[in-house]
C-alpha positions in Angstrom: 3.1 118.4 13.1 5.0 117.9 16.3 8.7 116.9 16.1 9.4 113.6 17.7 12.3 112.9 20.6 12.9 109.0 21.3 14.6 110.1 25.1 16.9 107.4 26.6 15.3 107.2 30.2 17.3 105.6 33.1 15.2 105.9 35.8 16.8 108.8 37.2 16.2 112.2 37.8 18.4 113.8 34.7 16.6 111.2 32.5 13.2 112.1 34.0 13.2 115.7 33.9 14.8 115.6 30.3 11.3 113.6 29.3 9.2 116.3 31.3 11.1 119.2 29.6 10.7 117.8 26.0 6.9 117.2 26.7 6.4 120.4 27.9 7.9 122.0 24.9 5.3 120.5 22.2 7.8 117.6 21.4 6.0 114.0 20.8 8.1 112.1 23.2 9.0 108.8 23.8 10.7 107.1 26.6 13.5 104.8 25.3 15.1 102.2 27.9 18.4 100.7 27.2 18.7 97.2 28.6 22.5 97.2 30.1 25.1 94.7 29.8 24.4 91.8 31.5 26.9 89.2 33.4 26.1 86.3 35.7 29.1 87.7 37.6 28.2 91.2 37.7 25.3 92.7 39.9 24.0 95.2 38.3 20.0 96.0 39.3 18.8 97.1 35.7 15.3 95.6 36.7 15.0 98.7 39.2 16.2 101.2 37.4 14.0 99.4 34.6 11.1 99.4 36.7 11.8 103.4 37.7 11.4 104.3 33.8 8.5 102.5 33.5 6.8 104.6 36.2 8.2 107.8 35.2 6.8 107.4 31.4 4.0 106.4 33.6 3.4 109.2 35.6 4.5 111.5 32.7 1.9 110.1 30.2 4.4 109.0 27.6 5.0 105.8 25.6 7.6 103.6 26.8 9.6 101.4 25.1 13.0 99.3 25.3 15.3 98.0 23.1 18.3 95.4 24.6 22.2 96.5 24.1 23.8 93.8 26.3 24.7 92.2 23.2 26.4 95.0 21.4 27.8 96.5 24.7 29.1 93.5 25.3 31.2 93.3 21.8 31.9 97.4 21.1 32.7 98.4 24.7 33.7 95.3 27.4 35.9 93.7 24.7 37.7 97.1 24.2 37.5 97.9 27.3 39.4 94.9 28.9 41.7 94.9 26.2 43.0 98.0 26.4 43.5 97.2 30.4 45.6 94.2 29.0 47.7 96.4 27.4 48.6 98.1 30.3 46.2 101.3 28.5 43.3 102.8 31.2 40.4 104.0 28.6 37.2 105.1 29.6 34.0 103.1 30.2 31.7 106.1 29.4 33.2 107.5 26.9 33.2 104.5 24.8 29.3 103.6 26.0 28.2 107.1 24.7 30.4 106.4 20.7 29.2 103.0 20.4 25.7 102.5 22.8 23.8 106.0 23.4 24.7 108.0 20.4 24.9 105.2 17.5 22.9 101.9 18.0 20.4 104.2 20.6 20.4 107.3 18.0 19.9 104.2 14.6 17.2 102.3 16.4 15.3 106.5 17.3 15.6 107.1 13.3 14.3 103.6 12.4 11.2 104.6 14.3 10.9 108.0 13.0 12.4 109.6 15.8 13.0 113.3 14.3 16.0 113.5 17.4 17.0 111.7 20.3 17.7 113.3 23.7 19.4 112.2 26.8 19.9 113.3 30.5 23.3 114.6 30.0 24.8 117.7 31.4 26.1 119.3 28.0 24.9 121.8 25.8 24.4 121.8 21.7 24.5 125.2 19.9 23.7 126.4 16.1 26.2 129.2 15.5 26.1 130.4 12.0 24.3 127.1 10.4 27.2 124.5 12.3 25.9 122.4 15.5 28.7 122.6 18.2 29.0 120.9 21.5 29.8 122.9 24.7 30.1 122.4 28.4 27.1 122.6 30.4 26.0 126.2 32.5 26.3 123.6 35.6 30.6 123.2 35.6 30.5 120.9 38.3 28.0 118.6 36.6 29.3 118.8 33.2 29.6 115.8 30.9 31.1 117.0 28.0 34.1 115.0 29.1 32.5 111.8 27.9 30.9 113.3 24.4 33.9 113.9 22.4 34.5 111.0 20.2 31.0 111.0 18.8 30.2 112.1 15.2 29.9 115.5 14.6 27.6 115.1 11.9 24.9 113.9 14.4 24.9 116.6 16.5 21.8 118.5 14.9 19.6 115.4 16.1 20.8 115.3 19.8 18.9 117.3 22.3 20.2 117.6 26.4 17.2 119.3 27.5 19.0 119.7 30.7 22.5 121.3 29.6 21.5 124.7 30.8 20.2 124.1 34.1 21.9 123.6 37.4 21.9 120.0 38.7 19.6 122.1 41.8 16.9 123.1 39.8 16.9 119.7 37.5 16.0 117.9 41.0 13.6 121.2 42.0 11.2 120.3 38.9 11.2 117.0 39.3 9.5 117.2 43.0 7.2 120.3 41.7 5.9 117.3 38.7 6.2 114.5 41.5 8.4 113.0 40.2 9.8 110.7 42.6 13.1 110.3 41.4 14.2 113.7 42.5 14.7 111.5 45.6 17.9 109.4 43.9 20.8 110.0 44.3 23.5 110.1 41.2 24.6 107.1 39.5 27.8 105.6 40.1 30.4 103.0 39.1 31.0 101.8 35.4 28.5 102.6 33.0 26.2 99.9 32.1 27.1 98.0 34.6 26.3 99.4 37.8 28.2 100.1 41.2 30.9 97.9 41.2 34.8 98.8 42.1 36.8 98.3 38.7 39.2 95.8 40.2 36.7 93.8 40.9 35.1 93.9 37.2 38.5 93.3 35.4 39.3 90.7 37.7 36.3 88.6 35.7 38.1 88.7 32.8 42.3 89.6 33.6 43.9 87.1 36.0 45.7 88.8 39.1 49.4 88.3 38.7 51.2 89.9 41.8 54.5 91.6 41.0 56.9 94.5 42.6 56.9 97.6 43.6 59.3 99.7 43.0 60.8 102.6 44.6 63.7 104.5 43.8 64.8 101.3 41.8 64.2 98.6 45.0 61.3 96.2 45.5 59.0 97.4 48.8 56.3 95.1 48.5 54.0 93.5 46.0 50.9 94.6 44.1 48.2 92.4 42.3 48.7 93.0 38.9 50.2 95.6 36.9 47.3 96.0 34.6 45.2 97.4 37.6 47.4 100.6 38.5 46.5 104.0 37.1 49.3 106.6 37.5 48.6 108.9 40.2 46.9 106.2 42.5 48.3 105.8 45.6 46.0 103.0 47.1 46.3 98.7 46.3 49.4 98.0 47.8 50.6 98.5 51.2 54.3 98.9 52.7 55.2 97.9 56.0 59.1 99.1 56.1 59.1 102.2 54.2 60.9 104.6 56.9 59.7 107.8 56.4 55.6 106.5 56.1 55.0 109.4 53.3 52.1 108.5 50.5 53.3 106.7 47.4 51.5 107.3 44.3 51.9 105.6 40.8 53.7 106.9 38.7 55.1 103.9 36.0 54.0 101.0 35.3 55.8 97.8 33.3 53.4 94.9 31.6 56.2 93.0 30.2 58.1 93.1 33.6 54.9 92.9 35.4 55.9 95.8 37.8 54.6 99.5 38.8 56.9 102.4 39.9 56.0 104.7 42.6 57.1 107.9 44.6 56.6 110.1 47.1 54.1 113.4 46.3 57.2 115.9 45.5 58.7 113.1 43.2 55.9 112.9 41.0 57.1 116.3 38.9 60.3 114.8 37.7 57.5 111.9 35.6 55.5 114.1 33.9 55.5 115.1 30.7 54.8 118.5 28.3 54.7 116.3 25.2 51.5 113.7 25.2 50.6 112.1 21.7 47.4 111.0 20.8 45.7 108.2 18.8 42.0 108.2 17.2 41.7 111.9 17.2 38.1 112.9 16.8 36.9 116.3 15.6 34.0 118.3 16.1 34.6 121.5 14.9 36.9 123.7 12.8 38.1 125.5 15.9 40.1 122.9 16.6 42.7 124.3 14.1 41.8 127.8 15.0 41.4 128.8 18.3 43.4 129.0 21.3 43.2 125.4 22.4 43.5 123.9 26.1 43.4 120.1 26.5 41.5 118.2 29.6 42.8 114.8 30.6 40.6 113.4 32.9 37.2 113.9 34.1 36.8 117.2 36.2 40.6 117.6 35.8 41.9 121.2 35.0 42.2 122.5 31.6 46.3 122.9 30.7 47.0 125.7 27.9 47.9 123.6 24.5 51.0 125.6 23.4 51.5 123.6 20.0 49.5 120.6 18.4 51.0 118.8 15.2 48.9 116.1 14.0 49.3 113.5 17.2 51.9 115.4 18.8 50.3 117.9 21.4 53.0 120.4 23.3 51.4 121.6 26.4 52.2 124.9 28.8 52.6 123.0 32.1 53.7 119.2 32.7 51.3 116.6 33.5 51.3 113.1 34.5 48.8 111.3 32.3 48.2 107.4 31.3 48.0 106.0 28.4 44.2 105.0 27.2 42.9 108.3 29.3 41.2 110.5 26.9 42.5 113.9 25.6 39.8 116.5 25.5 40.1 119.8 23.4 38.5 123.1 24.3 38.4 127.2 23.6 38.5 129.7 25.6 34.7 130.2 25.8 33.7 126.5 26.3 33.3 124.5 23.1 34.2 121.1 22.8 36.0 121.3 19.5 37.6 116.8 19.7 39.9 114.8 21.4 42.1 111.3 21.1 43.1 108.7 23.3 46.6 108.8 24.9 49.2 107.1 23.7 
């Protein structure tokens, strides 16, 4: 009897290929799409990219079928999500989508159906070694989505399949335009997840009030911003100064909720605010390398890997100084790729 994949479907290429691959391979798939969350005030085109899935289950001879998260995004990830920004915290959209949306009510609502696994178009691998599922980074480094994957439940990981985690992004779009697939066409997805292409200070500004406060540099006021809870350290765009002498960049580097203020400096003082010592909250773990193995710790999506030289409990030592804000997401590797956890910043 054929195993049976519920795959989410998007109505772009990763999604579409990931449906071809699974039906190729003898699965009985299905194409699952996730209505997003939905806001008068937010334009996000879901009926296109609704529309897309529905031609690419089409094309591919698959059942297609849709089940409506606005409601639970809505409460799980928006209410988090804007209040940890009220906090002065910068989580991340994505990663709380894929905990709370892809890989819980999705991955329910597969096994309700008797969906033996569920499958999406991320660029991520899932490896058996010695009986224990394990997540790794995808062959395609550039593409990799990992990143966004480590605060799901380990004990799920033997019903996930990324059908696409060993292929370069290349060849993903090479097989859809062999299967006509039109989507090979599209371009990548941007913006916040769920809700479409949208610049993040205008979606917070739906539900966080701008409150314009100082700058500071070197301990003076230079201008005005729009609201501390905006700033991210290490941005250097949202405010402008028109009697700063010298005319170098100023990046974040500190910001104050209470005082409704942000810090910034030049490129050569950022060094003197970063720190070797980060601690975490909500630590997730995903394997028993974690305690094991020689551990190096990504803080941002794409960012480098630092060298963890000592973790105790939520206290994490690293090799080399780095500026990181609070709410960005700590993410634990090994040497050879395996994503072993992570927590959120304090």
């Amino acid at each position: 009897m054929k195993k049976k994949a519920y795959v989410a479907v998007s109505g772009g290429v990763d999604s579409s290929v990931s449906l071809y691959l699974l039906k190729e391979k003898g699965f009985s798939v299905v194409g699952v799409f996730m209505i997003p969350f939905v806001d008068d005030d937010v334009l996000c085109n879901y009926q296109k990219e609704r529309s897309d899935a529905i031609r690419v289950c089409a094309r591919l001879g698959v059942p297609y079928k849709e089940i409506n998260t606005n409601t639970q995004y809505r409460n799980l990830v928006i209410e988090e999500f804007v209040s940890e920004y009220k906090k002065g915290s910068i989580p991340n959209p994505d990663i709380l989508c894929n905990k709370h949306i892809k890989f819980k009510i999705f991955l329910n609502y597969a096994i309700k159906e008797g969906a033996d696994y569920i499958a999406t178009g991320h660029y991520a691998q899932i490896k058996k070694i010695k009986g224990v599922y394990k997540l790794f980074e995808a062959k395609d480094e550039s593409k990799d989505q990992s990143y966004f994957l480590w605060a799901i439940n380990k004990n799920i990981l033997n019903k996930i399949i990324f059908p696409i985690g060993n292929i370069k992004k290349h060849m993903v779009r090479d097989i859809a335009k062999k299967q006509n697939l039109f989507t090979y066409l599209k371009k990548d997805s941007q913006g916040i997840c769920f809700v479409g292409n949208i610049k993040l200070v205008n979606f917070l500004s739906k539900y966080i009030k701008f409150k314009p406060g100082d700058v500071l540099y070197k301990g003076s006021v230079i201008c005005k911003h729009l609201g501390s809870f905006f700033y991210t350290p290490g941005q250097r765009h949202g405010f402008s100064v028109n009697n700063q002498k010298n005319k170098e960049k100023l990046y974040v580097v500190e910001k104050d909720i209470e005082k409704n203020t942000i810090t910034v400096t030049t490129k050569k003082g950022i060094d003197e605010f970063k720190k070797r010592m980060i601690k975490i909250k909500d630590e997730n773990i995903l394997s028993n390398n974690l305690n094991k193995s020689e551990l190096y710790v990504q803080y941002r999506y794409h960012g480098e890997k630092i060298k963890i030289e000592k973790k105790d409990k939520n206290l994490i030592t690293l090799k080399d100084p780095v500026l990181v804000p609070s709410g960005q997401s700590a993410v634990f590797y090994t040497k050879d790729g395996e994503c072993v956890g992570g927590g959120v910043v304090i």
